[in-house]
C-alpha positions as CSV (number, residue, x, y, z in Angstrom):
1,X,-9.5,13.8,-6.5
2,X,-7.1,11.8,-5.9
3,X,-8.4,8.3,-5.4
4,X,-11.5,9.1,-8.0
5,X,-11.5,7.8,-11.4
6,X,-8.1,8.6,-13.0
7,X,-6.6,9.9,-10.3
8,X,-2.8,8.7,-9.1
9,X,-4.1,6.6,-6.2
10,X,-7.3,5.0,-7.6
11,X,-5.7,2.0,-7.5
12,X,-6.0,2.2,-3.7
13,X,-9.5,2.8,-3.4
14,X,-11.4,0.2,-1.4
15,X,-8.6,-2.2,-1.1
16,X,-6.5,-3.0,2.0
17,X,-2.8,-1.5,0.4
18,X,-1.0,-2.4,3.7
19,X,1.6,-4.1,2.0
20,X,1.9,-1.4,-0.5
21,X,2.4,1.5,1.6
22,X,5.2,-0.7,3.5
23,X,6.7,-1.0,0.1
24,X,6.2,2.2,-1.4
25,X,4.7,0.3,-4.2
26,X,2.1,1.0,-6.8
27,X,2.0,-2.6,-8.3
28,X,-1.1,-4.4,-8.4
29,X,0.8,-7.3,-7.1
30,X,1.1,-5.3,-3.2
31,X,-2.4,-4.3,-2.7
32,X,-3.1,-6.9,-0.3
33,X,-3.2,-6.7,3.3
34,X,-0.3,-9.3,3.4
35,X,2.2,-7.9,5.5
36,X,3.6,-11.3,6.7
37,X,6.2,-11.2,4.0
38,X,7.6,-8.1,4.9
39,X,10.9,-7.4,6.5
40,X,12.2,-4.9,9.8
41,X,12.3,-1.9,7.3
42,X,8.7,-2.2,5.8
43,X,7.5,-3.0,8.5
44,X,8.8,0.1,10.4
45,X,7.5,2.1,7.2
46,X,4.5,0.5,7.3
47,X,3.7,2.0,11.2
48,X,5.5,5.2,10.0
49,X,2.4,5.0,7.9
50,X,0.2,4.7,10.6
């Protein structure tokens, strides 16, 4: 399981990790769905994601 209990993405679970993904970040700092900080390049990873 990955986004169960203990797994490596639980921290994702049931939050918006847009700006996150865009980063390629596991901080708890970037699991927000704040993306208006985010430059050309994470923003272009950020749709890759999508």
């Amino acid at each position: 399981m990955f986004y169960g209990p203990g797994g490596p993405y639980a921290l994702f679970a049931g939050k918006d990790a847009s700006r996150a993904l865009a980063k390629i970040s596991f901080e708890e700092k970037d699991l927000t769905g704040d993306i208006s900080v985010l430059g050309p390049f994470e923003l272009e990873a950020l749709q890759d994601w999508e």
